[in-house]
Every structure is written in C-alpha cells, then in structure tokens.
N, C-alpha and C positions, 0 to 999 in steps of 0.2 A: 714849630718855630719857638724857640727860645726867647721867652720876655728878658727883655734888658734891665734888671736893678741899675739904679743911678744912687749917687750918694749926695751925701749933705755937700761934700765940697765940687762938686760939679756941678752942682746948682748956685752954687756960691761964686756972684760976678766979682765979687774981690781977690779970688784964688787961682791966679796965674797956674794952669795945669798943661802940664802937654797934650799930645795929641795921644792917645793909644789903637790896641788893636780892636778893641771894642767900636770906638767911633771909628778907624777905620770901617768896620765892619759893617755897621750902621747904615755905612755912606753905599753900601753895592750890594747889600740882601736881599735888596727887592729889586731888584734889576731883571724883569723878564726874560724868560729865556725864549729864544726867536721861531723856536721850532715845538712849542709848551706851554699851556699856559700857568704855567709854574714860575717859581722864582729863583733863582740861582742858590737861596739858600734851603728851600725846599726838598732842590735836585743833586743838594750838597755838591755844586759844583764851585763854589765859593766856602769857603770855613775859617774861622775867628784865629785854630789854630794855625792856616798858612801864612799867616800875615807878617812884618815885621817893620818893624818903625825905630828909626832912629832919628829922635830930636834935635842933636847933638851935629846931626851931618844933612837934615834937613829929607830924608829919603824913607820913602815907603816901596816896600816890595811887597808884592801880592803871587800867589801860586795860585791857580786854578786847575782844576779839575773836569776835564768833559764828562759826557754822561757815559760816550762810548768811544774805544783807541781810535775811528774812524770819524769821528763828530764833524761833518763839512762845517759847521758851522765857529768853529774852534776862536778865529780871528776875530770873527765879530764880534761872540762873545768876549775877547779878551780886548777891545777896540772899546766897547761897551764899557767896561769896568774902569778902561785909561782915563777915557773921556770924563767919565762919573767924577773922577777922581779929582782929576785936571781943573776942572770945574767949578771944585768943592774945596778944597783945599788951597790953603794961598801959595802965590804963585812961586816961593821959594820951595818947596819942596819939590826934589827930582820924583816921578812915579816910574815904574819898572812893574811889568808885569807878563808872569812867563805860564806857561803850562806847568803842571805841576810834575817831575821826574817820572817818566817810563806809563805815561798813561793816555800817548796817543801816539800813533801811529808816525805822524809827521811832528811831531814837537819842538826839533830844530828849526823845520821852514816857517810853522808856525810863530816860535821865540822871535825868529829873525823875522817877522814883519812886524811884531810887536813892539 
C-alpha cells in the first residue's frame, strides 16, 4: 500500500482546493473485497491512475478492475465504490462507475447496472 504525502496546502483550511484523484482515491482503497480479505487496492482492482475528476463539470469517473474476466462478484464490487462515493462526496457531483475496458467477461451487462 502506497502512503499518501499531503502537502502544506491541503492542510491549510484557508486554501480553497479541489477535489483530485488522490482523495478520490483515498475515499474506496479500503473498500473490502466480498469474496477476500483484501482491499480493493491491495487486489489492484481499484487504481489512482483510473480515476478522473473534473471540477469544472462537477463529475468523477472511476474504472475498475476485477480480479478475474468471470468475477460473479463484478456489480457489487462496482455498487460498493458508487455508494462509497455518493456518500462522501457532496451531492453535486454526478459519480459514474464502469468496469475497466476488455477485462471481464460481461462488462457491458455489468456497466449497464452500474
């Protein structure tokens, strides 16, 4: 697991900062996984670099990664991370979260309940 450096101005409550992929990040690394008792950044099925946030339009997208093309467990996990999100996040930002391109099996049926 990757420790997070923080800087002087994220610690600084006078410095209006947006949101990045870090604190995205932050927010669903430790997120269990259902069928391990791992973390989803452990299992690298979460990663810093899928993330993307734009401040601008109010929207975070997330890719994930199953452990395997057939992971029954696919939605949950990607249920899991919306919710996280939803949650944590105020309530103007739209969240979107998909499987990550070509790395399961069902990743269409799966996007579309997401």
């Amino acid at each position: 697991i990757k420790e997070r450096v923080t800087t002087a101005n994220e610690e600084d409550d006078n410095v209006a900062d947006p949101f990045d992929k870090r604190e995205i990040f932050d927010l669903i690394r430790n997120i269990t996984d259902p069928e391990h008792p791992l973390t989803l950044e452990e299992l690298h099925v979460v990663q810093e670099g899928l993330i993307s946030i734009n401040n601008k339009q109010n929207s975070v997208f997330i890719n994930f990664t199953p452990t395997i093309p057939h992971c029954s467990m696919a939605t949950l996990i990607g249920l899991s991370i919306r919710v996280k999100l939803l949650r944590s996040l105020p309530p103007r930002f739209k969240v979107t979260v998909e499987i990550t391109p070509g790395t399961h099996a069902s990743e269409q049926a799966v996007n579309k309940q997401l």
